[in-house]
PQR file with spaces between the fields and no chain letter, atoms N, CA, C, O and H, PARSE charges and radii, in Angstrom:
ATOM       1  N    UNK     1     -12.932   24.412  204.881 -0.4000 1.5000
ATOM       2  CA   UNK     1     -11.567   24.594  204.423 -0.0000 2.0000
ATOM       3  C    UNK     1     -10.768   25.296  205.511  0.5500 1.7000
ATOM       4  O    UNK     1     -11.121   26.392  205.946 -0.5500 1.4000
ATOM       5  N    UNK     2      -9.793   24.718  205.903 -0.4000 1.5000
ATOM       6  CA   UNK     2      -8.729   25.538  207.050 -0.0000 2.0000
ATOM       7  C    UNK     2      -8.231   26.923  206.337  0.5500 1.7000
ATOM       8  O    UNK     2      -8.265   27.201  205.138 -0.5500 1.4000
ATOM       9  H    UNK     2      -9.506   23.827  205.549  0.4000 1.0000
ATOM      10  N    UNK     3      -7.773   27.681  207.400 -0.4000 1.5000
ATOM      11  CA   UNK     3      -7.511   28.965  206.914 -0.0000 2.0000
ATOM      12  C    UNK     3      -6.190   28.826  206.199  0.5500 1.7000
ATOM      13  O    UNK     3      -6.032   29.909  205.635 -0.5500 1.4000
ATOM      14  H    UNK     3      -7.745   27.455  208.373  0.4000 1.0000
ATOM      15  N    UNK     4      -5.153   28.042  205.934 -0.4000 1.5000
ATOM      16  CA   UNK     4      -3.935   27.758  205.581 -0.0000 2.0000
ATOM      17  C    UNK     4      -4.273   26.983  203.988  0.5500 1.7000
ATOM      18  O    UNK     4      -3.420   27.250  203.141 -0.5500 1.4000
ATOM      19  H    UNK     4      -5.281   27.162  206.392  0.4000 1.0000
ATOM      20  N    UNK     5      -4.940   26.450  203.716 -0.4000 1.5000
ATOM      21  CA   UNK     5      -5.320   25.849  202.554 -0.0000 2.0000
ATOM      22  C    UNK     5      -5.256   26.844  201.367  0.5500 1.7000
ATOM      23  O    UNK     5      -5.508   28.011  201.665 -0.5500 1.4000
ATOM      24  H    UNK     5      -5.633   26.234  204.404  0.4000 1.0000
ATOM      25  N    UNK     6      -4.904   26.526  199.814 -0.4000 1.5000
ATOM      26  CA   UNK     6      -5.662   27.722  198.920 -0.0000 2.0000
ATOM      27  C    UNK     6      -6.493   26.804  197.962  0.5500 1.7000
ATOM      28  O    UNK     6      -6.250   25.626  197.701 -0.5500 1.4000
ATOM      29  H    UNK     6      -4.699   25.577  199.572  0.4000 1.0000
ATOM      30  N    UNK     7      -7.300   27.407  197.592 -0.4000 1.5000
ATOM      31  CA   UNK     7      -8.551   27.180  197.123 -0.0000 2.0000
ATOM      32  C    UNK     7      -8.248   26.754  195.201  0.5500 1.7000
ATOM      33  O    UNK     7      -8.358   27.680  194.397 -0.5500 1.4000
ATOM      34  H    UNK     7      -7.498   28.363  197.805  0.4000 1.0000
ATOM      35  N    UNK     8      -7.954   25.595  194.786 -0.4000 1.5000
ATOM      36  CA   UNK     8      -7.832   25.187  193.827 -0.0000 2.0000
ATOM      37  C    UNK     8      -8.724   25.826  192.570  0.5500 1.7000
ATOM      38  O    UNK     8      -8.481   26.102  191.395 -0.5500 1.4000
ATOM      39  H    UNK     8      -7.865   24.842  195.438  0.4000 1.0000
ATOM      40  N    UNK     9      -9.247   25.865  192.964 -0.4000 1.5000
ATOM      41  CA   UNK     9     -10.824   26.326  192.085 -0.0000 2.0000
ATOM      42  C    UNK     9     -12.282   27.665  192.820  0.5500 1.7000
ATOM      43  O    UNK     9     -13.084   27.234  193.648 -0.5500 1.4000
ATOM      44  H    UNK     9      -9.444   25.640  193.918  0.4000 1.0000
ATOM      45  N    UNK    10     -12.314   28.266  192.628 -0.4000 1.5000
ATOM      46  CA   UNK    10     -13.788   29.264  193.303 -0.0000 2.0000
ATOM      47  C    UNK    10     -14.663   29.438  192.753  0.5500 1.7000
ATOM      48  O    UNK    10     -14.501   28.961  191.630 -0.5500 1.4000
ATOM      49  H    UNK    10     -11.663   28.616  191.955  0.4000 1.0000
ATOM      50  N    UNK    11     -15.770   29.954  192.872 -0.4000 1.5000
ATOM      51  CA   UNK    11     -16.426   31.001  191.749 -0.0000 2.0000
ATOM      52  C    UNK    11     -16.260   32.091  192.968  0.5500 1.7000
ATOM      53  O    UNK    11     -16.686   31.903  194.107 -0.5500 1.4000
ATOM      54  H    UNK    11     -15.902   30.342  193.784  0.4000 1.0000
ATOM      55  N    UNK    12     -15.608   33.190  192.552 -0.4000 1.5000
ATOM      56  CA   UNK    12     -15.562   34.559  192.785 -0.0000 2.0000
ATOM      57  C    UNK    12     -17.057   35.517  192.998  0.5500 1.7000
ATOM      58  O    UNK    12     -17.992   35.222  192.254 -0.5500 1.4000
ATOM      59  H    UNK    12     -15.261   33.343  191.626  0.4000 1.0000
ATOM      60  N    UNK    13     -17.204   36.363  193.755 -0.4000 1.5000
ATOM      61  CA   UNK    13     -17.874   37.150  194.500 -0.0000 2.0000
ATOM      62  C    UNK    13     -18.345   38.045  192.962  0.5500 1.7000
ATOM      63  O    UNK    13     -19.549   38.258  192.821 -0.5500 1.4000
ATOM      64  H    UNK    13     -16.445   36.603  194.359  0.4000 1.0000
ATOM      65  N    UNK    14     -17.438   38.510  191.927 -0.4000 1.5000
ATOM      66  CA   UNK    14     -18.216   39.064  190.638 -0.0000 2.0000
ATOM      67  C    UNK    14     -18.344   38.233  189.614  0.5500 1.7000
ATOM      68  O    UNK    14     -17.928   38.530  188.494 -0.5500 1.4000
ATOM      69  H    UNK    14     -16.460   38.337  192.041  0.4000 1.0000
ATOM      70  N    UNK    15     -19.188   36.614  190.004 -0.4000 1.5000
ATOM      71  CA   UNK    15     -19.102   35.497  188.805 -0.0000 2.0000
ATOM      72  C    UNK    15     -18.449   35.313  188.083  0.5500 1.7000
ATOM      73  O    UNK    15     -18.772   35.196  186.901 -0.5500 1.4000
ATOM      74  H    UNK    15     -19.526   36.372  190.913  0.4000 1.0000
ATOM      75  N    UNK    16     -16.846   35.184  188.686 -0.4000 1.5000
ATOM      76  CA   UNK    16     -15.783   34.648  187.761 -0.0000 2.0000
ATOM      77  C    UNK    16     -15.663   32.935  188.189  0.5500 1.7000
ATOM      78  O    UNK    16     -16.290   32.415  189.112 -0.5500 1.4000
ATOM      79  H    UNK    16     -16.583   35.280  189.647  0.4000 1.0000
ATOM      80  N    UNK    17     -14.849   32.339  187.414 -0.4000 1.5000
ATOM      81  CA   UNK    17     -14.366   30.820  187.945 -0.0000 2.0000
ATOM      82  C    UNK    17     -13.147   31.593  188.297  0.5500 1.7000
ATOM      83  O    UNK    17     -13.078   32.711  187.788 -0.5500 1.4000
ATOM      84  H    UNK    17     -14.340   32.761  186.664  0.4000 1.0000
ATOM      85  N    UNK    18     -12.073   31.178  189.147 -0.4000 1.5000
ATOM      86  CA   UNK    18     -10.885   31.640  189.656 -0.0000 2.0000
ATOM      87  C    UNK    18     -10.354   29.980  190.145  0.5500 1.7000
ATOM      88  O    UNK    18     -10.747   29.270  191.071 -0.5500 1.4000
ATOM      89  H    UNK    18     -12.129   30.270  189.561  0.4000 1.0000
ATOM      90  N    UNK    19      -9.219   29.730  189.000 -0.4000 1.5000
ATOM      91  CA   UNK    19      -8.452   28.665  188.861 -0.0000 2.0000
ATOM      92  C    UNK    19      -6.999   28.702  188.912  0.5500 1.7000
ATOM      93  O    UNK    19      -6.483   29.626  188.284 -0.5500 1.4000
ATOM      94  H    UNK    19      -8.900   30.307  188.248  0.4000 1.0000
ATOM      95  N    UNK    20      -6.082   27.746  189.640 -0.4000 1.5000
ATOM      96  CA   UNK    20      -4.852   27.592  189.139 -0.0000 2.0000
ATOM      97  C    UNK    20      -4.888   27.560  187.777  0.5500 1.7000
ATOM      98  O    UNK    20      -5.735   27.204  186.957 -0.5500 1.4000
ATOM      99  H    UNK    20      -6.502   26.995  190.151  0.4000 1.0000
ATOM     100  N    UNK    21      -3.316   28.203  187.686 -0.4000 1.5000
ATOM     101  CA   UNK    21      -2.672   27.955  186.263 -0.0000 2.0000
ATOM     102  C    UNK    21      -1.994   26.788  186.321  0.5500 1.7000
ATOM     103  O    UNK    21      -1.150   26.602  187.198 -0.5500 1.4000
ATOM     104  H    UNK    21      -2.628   28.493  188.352  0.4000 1.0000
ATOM     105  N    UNK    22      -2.290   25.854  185.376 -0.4000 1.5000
ATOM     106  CA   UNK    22      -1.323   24.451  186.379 -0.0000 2.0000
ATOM     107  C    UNK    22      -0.572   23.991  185.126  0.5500 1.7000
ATOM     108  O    UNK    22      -0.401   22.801  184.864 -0.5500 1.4000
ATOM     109  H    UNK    22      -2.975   26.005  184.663  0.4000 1.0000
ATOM     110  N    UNK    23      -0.074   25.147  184.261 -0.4000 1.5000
ATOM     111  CA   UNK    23       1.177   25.500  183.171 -0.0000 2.0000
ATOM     112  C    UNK    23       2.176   25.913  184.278  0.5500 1.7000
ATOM     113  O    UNK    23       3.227   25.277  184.354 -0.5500 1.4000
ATOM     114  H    UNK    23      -0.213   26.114  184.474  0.4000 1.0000
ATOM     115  N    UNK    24       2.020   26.575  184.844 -0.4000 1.5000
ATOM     116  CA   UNK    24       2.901   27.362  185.938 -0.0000 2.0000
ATOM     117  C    UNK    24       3.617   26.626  187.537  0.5500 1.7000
ATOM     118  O    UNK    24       4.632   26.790  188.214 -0.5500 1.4000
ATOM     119  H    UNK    24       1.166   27.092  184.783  0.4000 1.0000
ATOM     120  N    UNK    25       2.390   25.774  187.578 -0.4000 1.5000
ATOM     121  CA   UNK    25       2.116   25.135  188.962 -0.0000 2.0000
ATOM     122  C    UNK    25       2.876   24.080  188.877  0.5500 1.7000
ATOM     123  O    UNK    25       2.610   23.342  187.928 -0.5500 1.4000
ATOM     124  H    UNK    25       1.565   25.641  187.028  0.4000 1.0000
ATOM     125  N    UNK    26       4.297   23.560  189.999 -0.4000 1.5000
ATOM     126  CA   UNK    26       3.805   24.101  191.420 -0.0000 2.0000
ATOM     127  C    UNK    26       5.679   24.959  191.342  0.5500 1.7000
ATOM     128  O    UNK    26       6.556   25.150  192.186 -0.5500 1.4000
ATOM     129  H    UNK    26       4.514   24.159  190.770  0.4000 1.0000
ATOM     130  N    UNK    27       5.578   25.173  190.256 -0.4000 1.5000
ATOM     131  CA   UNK    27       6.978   26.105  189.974 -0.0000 2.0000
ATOM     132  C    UNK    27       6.266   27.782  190.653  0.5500 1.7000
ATOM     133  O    UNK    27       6.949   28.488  191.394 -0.5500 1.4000
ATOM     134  H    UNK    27       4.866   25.018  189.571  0.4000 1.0000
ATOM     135  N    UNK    28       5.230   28.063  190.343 -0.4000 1.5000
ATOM     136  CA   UNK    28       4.626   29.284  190.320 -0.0000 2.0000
ATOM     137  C    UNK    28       3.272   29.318  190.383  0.5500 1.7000
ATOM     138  O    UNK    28       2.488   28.834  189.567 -0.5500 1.4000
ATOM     139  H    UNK    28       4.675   27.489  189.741  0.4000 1.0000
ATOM     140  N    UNK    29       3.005   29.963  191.476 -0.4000 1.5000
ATOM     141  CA   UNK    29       1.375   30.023  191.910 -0.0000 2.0000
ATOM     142  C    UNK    29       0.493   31.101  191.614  0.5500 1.7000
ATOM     143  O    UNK    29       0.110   31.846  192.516 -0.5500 1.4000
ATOM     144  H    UNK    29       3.642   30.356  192.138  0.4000 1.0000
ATOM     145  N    UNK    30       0.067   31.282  190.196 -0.4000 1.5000
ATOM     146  CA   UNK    30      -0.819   32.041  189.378 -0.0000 2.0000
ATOM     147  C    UNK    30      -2.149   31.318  189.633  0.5500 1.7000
ATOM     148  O    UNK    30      -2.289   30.151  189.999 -0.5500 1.4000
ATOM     149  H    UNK    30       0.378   30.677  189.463  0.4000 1.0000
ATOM     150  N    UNK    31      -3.405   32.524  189.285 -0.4000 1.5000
ATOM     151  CA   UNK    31      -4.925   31.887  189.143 -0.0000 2.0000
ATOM     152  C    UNK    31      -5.295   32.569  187.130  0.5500 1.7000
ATOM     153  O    UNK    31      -4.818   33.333  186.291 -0.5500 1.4000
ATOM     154  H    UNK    31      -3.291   33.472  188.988  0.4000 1.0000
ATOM     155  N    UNK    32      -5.854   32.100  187.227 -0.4000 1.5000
ATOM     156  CA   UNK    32      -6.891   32.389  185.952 -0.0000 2.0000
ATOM     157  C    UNK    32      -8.137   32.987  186.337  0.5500 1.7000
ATOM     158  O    UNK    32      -8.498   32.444  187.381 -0.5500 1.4000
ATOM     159  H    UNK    32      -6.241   31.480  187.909  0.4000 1.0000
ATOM     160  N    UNK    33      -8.935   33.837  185.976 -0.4000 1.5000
ATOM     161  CA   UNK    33     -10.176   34.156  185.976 -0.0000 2.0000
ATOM     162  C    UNK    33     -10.947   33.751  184.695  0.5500 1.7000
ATOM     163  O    UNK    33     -10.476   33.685  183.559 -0.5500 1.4000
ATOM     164  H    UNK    33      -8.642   34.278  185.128  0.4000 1.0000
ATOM     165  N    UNK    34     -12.033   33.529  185.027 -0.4000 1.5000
ATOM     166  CA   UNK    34     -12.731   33.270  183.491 -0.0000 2.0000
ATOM     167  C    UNK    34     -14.396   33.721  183.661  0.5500 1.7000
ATOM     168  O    UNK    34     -14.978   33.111  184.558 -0.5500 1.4000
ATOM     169  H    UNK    34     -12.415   33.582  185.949  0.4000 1.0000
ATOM     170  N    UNK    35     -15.196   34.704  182.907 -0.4000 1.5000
ATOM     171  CA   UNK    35     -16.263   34.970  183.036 -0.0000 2.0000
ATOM     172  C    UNK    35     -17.222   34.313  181.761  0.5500 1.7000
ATOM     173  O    UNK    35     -18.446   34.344  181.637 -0.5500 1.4000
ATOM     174  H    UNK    35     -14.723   35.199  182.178  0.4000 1.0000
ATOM     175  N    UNK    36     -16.049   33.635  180.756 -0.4000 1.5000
ATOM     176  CA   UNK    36     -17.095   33.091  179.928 -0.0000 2.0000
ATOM     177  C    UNK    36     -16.701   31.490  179.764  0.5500 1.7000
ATOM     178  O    UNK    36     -15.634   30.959  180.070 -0.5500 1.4000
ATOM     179  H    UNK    36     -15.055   33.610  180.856  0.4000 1.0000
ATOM     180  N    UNK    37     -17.806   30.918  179.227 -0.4000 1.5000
ATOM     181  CA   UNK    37     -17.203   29.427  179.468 -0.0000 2.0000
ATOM     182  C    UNK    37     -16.667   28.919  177.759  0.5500 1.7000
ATOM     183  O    UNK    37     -16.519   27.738  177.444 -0.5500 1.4000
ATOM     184  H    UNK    37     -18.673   31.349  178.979  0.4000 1.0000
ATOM     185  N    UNK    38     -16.426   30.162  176.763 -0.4000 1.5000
ATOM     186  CA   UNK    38     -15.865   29.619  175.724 -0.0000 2.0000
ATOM     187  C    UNK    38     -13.983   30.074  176.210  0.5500 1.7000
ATOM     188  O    UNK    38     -13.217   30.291  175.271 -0.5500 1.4000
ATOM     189  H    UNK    38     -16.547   31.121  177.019  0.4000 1.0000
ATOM     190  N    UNK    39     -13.730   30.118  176.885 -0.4000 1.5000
ATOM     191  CA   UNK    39     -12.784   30.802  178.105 -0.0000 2.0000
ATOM     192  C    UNK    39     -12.133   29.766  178.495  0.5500 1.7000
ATOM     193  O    UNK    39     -10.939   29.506  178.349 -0.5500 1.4000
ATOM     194  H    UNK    39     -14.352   29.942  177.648  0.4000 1.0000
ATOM     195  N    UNK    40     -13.134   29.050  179.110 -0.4000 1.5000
ATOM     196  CA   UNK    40     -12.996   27.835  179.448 -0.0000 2.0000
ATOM     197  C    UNK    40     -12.353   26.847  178.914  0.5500 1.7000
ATOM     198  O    UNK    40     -11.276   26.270  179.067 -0.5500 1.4000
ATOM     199  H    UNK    40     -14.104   29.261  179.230  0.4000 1.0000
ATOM     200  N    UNK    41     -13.239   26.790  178.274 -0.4000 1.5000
ATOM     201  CA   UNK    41     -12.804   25.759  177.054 -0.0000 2.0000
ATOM     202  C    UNK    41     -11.851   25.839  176.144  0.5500 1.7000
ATOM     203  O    UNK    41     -11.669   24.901  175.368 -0.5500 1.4000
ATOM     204  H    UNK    41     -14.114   27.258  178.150  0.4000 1.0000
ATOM     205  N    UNK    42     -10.905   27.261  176.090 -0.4000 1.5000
ATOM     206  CA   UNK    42      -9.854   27.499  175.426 -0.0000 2.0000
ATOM     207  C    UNK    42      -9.014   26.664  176.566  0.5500 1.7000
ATOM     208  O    UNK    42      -8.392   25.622  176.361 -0.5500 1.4000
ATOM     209  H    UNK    42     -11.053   28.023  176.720  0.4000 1.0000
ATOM     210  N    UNK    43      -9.145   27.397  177.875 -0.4000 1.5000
ATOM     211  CA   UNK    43      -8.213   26.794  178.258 -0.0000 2.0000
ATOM     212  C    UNK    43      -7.996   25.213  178.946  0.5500 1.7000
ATOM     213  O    UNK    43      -6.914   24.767  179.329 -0.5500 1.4000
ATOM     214  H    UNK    43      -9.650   28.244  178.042  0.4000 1.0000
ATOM     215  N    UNK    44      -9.179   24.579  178.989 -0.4000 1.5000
ATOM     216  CA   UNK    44      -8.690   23.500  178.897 -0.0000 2.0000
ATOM     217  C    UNK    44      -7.919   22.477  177.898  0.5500 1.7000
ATOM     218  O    UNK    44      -7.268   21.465  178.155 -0.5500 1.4000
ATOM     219  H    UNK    44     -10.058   24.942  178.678  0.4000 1.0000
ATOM     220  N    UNK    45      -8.223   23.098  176.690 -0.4000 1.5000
ATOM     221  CA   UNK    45      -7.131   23.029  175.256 -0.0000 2.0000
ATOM     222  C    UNK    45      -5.727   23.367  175.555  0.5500 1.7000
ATOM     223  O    UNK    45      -5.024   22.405  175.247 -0.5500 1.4000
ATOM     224  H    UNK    45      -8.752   23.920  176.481  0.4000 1.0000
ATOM     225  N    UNK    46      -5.232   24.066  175.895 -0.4000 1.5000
ATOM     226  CA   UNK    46      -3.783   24.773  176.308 -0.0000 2.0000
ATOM     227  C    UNK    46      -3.424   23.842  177.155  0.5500 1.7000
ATOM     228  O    UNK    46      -2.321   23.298  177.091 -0.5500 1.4000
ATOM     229  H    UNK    46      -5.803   24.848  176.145  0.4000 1.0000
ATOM     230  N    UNK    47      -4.461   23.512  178.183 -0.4000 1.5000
ATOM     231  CA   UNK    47      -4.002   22.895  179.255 -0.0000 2.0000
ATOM     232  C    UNK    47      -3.320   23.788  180.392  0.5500 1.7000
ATOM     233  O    UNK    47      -2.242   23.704  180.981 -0.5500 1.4000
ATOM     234  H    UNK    47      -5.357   23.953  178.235  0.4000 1.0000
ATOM     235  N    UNK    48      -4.306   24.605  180.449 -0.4000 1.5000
ATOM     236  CA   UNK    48      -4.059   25.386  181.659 -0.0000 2.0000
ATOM     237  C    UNK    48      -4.798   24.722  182.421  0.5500 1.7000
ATOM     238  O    UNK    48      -4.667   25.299  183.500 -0.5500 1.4000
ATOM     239  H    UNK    48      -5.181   24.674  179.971  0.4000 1.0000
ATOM     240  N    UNK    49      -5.483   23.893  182.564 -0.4000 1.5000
ATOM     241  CA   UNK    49      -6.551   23.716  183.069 -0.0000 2.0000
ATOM     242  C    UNK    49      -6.348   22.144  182.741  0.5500 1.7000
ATOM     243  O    UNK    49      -6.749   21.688  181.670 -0.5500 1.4000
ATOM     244  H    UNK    49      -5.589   23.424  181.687  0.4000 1.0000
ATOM     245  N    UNK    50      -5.413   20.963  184.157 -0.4000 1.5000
ATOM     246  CA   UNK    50      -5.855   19.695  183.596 -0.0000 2.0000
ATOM     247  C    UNK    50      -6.074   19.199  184.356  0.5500 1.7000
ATOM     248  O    UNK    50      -6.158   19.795  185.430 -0.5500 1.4000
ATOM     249  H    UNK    50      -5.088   21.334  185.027  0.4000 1.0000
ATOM     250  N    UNK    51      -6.387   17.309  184.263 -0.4000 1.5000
ATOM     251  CA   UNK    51      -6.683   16.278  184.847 -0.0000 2.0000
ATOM     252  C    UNK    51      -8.060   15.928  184.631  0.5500 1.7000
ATOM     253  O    UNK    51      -8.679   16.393  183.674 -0.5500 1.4000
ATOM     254  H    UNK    51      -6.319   16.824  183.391  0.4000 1.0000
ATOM     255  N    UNK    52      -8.575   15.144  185.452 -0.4000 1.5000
ATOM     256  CA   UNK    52      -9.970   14.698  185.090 -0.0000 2.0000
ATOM     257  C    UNK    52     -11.075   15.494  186.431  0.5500 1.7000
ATOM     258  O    UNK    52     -12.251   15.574  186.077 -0.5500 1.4000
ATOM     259  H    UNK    52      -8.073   14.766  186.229  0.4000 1.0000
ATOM     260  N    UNK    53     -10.812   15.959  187.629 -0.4000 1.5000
ATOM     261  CA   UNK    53     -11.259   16.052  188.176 -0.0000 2.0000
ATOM     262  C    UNK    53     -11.404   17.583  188.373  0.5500 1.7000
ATOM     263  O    UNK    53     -12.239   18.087  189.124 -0.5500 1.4000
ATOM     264  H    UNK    53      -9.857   15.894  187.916  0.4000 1.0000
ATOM     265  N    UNK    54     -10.171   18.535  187.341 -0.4000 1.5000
ATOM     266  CA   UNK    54     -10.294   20.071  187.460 -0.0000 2.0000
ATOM     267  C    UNK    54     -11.102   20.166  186.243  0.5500 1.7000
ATOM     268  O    UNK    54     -12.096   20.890  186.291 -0.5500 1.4000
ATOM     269  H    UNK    54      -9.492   18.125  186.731  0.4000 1.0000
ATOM     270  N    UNK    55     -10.793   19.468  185.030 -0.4000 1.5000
ATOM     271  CA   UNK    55     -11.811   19.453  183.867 -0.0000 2.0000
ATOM     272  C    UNK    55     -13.237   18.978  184.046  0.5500 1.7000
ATOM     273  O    UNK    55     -13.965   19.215  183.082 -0.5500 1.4000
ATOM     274  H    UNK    55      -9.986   18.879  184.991  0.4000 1.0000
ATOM     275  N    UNK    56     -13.664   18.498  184.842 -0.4000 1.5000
ATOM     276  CA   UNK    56     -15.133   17.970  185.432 -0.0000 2.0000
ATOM     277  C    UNK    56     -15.439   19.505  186.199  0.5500 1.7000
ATOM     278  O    UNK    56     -16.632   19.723  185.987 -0.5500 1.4000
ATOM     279  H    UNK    56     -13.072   18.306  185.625  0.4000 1.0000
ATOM     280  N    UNK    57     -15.009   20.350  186.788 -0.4000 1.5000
ATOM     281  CA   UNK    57     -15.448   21.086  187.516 -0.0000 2.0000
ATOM     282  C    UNK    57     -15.635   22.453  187.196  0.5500 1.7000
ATOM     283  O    UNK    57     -16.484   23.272  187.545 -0.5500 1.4000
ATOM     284  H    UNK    57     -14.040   20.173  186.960  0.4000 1.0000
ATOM     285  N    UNK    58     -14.351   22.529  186.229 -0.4000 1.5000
ATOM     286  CA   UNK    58     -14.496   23.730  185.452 -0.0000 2.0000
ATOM     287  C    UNK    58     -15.652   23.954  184.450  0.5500 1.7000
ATOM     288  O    UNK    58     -16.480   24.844  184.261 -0.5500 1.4000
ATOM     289  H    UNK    58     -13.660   21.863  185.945  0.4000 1.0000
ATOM     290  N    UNK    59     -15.396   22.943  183.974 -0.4000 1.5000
ATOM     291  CA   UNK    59     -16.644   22.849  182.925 -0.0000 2.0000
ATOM     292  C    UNK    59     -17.975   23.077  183.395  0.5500 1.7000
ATOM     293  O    UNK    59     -18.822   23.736  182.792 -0.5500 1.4000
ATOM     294  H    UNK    59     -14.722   22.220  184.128  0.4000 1.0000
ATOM     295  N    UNK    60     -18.146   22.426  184.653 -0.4000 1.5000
ATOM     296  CA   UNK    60     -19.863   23.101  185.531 -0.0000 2.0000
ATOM     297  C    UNK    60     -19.738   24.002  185.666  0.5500 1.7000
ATOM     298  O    UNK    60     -20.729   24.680  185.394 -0.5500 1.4000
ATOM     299  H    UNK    60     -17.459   21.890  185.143  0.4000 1.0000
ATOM     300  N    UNK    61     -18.397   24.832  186.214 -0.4000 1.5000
ATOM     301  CA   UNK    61     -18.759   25.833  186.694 -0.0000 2.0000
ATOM     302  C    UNK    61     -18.834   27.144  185.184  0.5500 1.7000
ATOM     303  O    UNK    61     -19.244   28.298  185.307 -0.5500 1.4000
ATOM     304  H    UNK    61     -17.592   24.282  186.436  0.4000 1.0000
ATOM     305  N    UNK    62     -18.390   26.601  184.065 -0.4000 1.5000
ATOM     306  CA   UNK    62     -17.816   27.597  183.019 -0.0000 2.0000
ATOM     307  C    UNK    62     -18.703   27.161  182.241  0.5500 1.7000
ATOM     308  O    UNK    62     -18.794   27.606  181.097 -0.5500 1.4000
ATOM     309  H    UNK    62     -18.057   25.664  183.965  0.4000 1.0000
């Protein structure tokens, strides 16, 4: 990843997932943390969390 890039998705250094908010996005560039994966799964309901390819990933990682 180039140093100019930001990182759509992580798992964080204290086992969080660390995600765009993509309610917000690309008006406003917020992350989400999530340490549990019923967390998760709220927010892919809300739809903080969409498409097919951030919902495939979150979900492994959550």
């Amino acid at each position: 990843r180039k140093d100019n890039m930001i990182a759509s998705i992580e798992w964080t250094s204290d086992n969080k997932v660390k995600m765009i908010d993509q309610t917000l996005f690309p008006h406003k560039l917020e992350f989400l943390e999530f340490d549990d994966y019923r967390d998760v799964a709220t927010s892919i309901k809300v739809m903080n969390i969409r498409g097919a390819p951030a919902i495939g990933v979150a979900a492994a990682m959550g």
